[in-house]
C-alpha positions in Angstrom: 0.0 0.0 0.0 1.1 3.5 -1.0 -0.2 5.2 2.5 -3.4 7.3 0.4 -5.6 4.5 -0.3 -6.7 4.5 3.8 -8.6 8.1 3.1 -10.2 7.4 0.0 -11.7 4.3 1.8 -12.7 5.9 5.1 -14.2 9.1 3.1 -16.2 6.2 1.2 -17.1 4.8 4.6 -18.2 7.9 6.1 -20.1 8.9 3.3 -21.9 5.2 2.8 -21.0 5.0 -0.6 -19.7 1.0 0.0 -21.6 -0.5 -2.6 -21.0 -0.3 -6.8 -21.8 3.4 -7.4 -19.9 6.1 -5.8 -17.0 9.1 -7.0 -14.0 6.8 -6.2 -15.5 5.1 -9.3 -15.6 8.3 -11.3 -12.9 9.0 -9.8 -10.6 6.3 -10.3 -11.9 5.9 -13.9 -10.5 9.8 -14.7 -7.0 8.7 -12.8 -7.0 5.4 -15.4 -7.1 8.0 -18.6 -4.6 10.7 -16.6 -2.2 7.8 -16.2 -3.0 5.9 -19.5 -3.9 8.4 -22.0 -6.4 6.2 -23.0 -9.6 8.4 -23.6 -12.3 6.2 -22.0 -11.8 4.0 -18.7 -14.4 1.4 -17.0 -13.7 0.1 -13.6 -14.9 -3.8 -13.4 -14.8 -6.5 -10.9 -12.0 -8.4 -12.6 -10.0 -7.9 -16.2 -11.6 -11.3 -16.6 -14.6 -9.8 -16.9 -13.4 -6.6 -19.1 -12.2 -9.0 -21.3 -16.0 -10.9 -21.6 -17.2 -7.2 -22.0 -15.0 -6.8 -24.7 -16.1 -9.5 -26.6 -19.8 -8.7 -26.5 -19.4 -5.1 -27.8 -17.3 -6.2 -30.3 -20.3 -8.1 -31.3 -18.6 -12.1 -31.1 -21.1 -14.6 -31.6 -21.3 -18.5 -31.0 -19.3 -20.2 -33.5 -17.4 -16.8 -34.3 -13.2 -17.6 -34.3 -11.1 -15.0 -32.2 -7.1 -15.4 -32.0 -6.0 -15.2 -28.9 -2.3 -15.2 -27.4 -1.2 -19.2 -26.8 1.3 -18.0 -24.4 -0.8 -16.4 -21.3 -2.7 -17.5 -18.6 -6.2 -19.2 -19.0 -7.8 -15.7 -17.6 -7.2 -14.6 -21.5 -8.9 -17.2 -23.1 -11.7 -18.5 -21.5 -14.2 -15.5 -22.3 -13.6 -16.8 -25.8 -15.8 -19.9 -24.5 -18.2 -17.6 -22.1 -19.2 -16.4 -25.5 -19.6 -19.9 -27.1 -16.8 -18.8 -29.8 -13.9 -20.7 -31.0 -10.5 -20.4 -29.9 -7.3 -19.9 -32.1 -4.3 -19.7 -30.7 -1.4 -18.2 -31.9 2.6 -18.7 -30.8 5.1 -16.0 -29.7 7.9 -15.0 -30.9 11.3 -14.8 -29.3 12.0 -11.2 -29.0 9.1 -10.3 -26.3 7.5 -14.3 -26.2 4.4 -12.1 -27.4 2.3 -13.5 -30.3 3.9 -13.1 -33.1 3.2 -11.3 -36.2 4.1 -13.7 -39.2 2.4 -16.4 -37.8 -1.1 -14.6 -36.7 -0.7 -13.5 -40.4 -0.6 -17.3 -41.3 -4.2 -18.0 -39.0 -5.5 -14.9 -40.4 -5.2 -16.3 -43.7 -5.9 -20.2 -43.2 -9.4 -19.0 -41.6 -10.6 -17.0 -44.5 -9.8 -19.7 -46.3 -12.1 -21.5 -45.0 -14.4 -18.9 -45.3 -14.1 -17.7 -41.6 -13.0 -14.4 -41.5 -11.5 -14.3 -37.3 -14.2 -11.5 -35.0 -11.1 -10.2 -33.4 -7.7 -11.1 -31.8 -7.1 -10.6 -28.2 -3.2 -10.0 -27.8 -1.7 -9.8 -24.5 1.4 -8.5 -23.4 2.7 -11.4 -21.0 4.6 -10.6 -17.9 4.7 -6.8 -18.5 6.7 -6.9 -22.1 5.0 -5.2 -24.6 4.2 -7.0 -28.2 5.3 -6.2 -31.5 2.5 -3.8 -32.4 3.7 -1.5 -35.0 3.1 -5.0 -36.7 1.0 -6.6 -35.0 -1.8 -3.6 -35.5 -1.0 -2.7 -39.3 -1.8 -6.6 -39.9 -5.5 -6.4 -38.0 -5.8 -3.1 -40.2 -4.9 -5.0 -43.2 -7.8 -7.6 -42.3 -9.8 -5.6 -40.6 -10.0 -7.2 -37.5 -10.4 -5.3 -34.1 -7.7 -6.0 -31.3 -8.6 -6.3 -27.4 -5.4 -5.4 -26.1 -5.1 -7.6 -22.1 -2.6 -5.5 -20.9 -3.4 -7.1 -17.4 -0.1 -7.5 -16.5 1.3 -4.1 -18.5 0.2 -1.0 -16.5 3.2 1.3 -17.1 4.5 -0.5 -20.1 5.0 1.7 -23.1 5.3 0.8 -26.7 7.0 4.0 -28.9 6.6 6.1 -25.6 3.0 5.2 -25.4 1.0 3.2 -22.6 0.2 -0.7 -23.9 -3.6 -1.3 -23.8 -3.9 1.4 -25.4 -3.1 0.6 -29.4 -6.2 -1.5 -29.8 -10.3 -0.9 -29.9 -10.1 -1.9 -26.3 -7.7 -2.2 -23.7 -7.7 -4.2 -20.0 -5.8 -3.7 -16.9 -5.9 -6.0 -13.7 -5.9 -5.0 -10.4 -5.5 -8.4 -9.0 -3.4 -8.2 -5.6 -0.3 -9.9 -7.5 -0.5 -6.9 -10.0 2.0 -4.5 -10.0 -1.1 -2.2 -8.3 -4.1 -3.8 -6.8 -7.7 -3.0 -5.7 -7.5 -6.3 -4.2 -9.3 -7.6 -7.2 -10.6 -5.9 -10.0 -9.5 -4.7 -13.9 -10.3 -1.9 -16.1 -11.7 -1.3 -19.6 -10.5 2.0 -21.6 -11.2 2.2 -25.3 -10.9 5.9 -27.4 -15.0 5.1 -27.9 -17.3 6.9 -26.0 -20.4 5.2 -26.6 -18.3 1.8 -26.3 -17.7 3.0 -22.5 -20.7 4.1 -21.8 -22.1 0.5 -23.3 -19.5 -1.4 -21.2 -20.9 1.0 -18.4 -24.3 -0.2 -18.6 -24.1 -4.1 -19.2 -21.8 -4.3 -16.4 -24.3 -3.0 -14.0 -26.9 -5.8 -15.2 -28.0 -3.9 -18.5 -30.6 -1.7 -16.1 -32.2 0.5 -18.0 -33.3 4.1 -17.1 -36.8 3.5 -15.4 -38.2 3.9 -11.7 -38.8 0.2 -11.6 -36.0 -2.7 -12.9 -36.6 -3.0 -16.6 -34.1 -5.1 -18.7 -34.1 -5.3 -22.2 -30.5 -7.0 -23.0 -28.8 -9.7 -21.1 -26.2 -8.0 -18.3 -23.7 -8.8 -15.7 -22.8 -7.8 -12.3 -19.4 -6.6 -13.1 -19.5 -3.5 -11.9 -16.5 -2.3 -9.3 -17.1 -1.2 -5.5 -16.8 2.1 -4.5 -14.1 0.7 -1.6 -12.3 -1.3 -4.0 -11.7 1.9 -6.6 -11.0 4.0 -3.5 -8.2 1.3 -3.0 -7.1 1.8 -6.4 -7.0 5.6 -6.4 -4.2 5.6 -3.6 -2.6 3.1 -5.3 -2.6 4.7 -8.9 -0.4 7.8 -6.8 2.6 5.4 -6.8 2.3 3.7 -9.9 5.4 5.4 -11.3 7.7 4.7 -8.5 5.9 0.6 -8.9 7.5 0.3 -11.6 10.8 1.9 -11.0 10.6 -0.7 -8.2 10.3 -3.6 -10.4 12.9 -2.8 -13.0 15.4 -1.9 -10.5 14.3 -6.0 -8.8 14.9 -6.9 -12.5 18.6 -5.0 -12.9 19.6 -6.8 -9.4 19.0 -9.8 -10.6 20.5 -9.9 -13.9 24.0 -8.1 -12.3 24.2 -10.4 -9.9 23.4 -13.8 -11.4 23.4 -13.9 -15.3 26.6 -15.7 -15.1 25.5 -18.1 -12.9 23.4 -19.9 -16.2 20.2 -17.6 -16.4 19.2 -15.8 -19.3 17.3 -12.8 -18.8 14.5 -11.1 -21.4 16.0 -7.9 -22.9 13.7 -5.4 -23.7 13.3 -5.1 -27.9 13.7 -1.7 -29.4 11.1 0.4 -29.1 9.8 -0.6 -26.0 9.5 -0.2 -22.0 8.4 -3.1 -19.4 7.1 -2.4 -16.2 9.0 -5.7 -15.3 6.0 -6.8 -13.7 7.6 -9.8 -12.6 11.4 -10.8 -13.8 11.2 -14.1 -15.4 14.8 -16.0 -16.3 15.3 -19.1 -18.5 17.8 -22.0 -17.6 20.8 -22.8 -19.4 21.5 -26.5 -20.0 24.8 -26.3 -18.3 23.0 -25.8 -14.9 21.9 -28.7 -14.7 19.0 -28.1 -13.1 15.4 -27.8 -14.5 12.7 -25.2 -13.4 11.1 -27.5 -11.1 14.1 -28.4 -9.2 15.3 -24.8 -8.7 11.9 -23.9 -7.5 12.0 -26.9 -4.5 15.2 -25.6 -3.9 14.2 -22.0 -3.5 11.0 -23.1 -1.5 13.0 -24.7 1.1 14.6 -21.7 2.2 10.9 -20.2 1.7 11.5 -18.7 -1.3 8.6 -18.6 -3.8 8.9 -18.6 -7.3 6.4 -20.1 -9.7 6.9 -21.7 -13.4 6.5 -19.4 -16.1 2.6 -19.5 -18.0 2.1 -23.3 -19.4 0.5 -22.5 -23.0 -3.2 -22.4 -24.0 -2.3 -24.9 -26.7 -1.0 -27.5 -24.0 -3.8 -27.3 -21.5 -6.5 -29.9 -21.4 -9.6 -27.3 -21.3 -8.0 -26.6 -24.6 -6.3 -29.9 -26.8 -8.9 -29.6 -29.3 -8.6 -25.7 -29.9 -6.6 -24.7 -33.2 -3.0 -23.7 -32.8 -0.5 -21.6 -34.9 3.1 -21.9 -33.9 6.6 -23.9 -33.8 5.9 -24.4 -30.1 8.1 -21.8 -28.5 6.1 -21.0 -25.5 6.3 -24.8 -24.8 9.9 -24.8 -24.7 10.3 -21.5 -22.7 7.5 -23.1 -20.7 9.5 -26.3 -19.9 13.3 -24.0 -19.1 11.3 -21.2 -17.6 11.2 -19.5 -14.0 9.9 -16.2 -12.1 11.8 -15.0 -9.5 10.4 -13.4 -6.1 9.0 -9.9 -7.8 7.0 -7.9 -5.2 7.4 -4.1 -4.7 7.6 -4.9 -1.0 10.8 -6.9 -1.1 13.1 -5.6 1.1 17.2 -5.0 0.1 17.8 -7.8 2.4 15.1 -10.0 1.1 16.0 -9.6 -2.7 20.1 -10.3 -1.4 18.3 -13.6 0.1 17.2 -14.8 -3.2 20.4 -14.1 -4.7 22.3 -15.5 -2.0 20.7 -19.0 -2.3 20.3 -18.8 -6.4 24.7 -18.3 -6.1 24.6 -21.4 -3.8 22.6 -23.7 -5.8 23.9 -23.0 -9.4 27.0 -23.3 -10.9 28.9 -20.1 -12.4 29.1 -20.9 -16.2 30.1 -17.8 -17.3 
């Protein structure tokens, strides 16, 4: 916690505003767009449910195909089945292990050809690092297709010096408490469309129209942020800036201190800026040592690190969904670790980690 987020919570308590309606809504929603740039921001319940919002305005339809990232968690996908649609997934490439642009080209193609031109593509910036989108977006402009940017894990990333999430005909954040800032759970929607907001705004409180008794007319959900919860956020938002500066300078420690020791850190490609959300490192063969290994071994001296994403393409919910790709994510998947991350670790804490990497690998470099 940044130290603000207590008064915007107690004024909300005072004033009884502890339900979803309030001005830390309003609020929070006009510190999203000060922060973002992006032109038009909904506060929701989860950026699991922004991304299910995003879908339906967009107008997906059972049976309708939608490209989605292959490399992400499930949080990314599985709207794509709330809407009865049909996942395709799509690899990553090895620059930013973001979807990549020649082969979303190649699905583009291979569905028209089968006469099924894809609704949309959702594209997510994994662990902070933003995508190829220069190319990414001139190829959904070539086809026409509208991109949902889940920039969950990318609040403070910029692509060309601007905020990621906000390239495409909707963006999503996440507030999730293991985001780089939290409302304890929730996400955002921002999009440069008014009337695309103020839709989101109004299906996400149950599609209750304007009348002195509950008349509904469309099909809604209770999506809709507390006034508590955005107050949260709104303290939070203050220190998003020095979050980040938090998280690249866990990142820099890391790589000084232990890229010789067999793990390979993700450079940033040109053009653009990670929050370093968390720092992820892939293990050399010389280690010896495989992910799972190195995380026991860290978890013994209570030291918690978790695998890196295990592909959409490779889950069960998913075996029978189409998938583009060479497999990449697989293989970063099976070398891949993320290191203790938090913007509370202390000096100490973060010389721990080190400490016990230096004692359990061999220096190989």
């Amino acid at each position: 916690m940044g130290g603000h987020e207590k008064n915007y919570v107690q004024k909300a308590l005072e004033d009884n505003w502890v339900s979803t309606a309030g001005p830390n809504l309003a609020g929070f929603e006009h510190d999203i767009c000060q922060h973002t740039n992006a032109r038009h921001a909904v506060v929701l319940s989860s950026a699991t449910a922004a991304i299910h919002l995003a879908l339906r305005l967009l107008g997906v339809q059972p049976g309708h195909k939608v490209i989605c990232s292959t490399f992400t968690f499930v949080a990314a996908a599985n709207p794509i089945l709330y809407m009865g649609a049909t996942p395709v997934f799509v690899e990553s490439e090895a620059n930013s292990w973001n979807m990549c642009p020649d082969t979303l080209r190649e699905a583009i193609e291979d569905c028209m050809k089968s006469g099924e031109k894809p609704a949309c593509i959702i594209l997510v910036h994994l662990y902070g690092m933003p995508a190829k989108l220069k190319k990414i977006v001139a190829i959904a402009e070539e086809y026409d297709i509208p991109i949902i940017e889940d920039a969950a894990e990318a609040l403070g990333s910029r692509y060309s010096g601007h905020q990621v999430g906000t390239f495409g005909r909707i963006g999503i954040f996440s507030f999730n408490g293991n985001k780089i800032i939290t409302t304890s759970g929730g996400g955002a929607l921002v999009t440069p469309d008014e009337e695309t907001a103020n839709q989101a705004r109004f299906l996400a409180n149950q599609a209750k129209e304007d009348a002195p008794h509950y008349q509904h007319s469309q099909l809604g959900y209770n999506y809709r942020l507390s006034n508590v919860s955005a107050g949260i956020g709104r303290g939070q938002i203050e220190v998003l800036e020095k979050r980040v500066q938090q998280r690249r300078e866990i990142y820099n420690y890391y790589k000084a201190n232990l890229e010789s020791f067999g793990l390979e850190f993700l450079p940033e490609p040109k053009n653009c800026f990670s929050n370093r959300w968390l720092t992820t490192v892939l293990l050399h063969p010389e280690t010896g040592k495989t992910p799972e290994n190195l995380r026991l071994e860290l978890e013994e001296h209570n030291i918690e690190s978790r695998p890196l994403c295990k592909p959409m393409h490779l889950q069960p919910l998913y075996q029978q969904a189409a998938y583009y790709g060479d497999n990449l994510s697989g293989k970063l998947f099976e070398r891949g670790l993320c290191l203790p991350s938090s913007s509370s670790l202390t000096e100490e804490e973060l010389a721990k980690v080190v400490q016990v990497l230096k004692k359990v690998l061999p220096e190989v470099y």
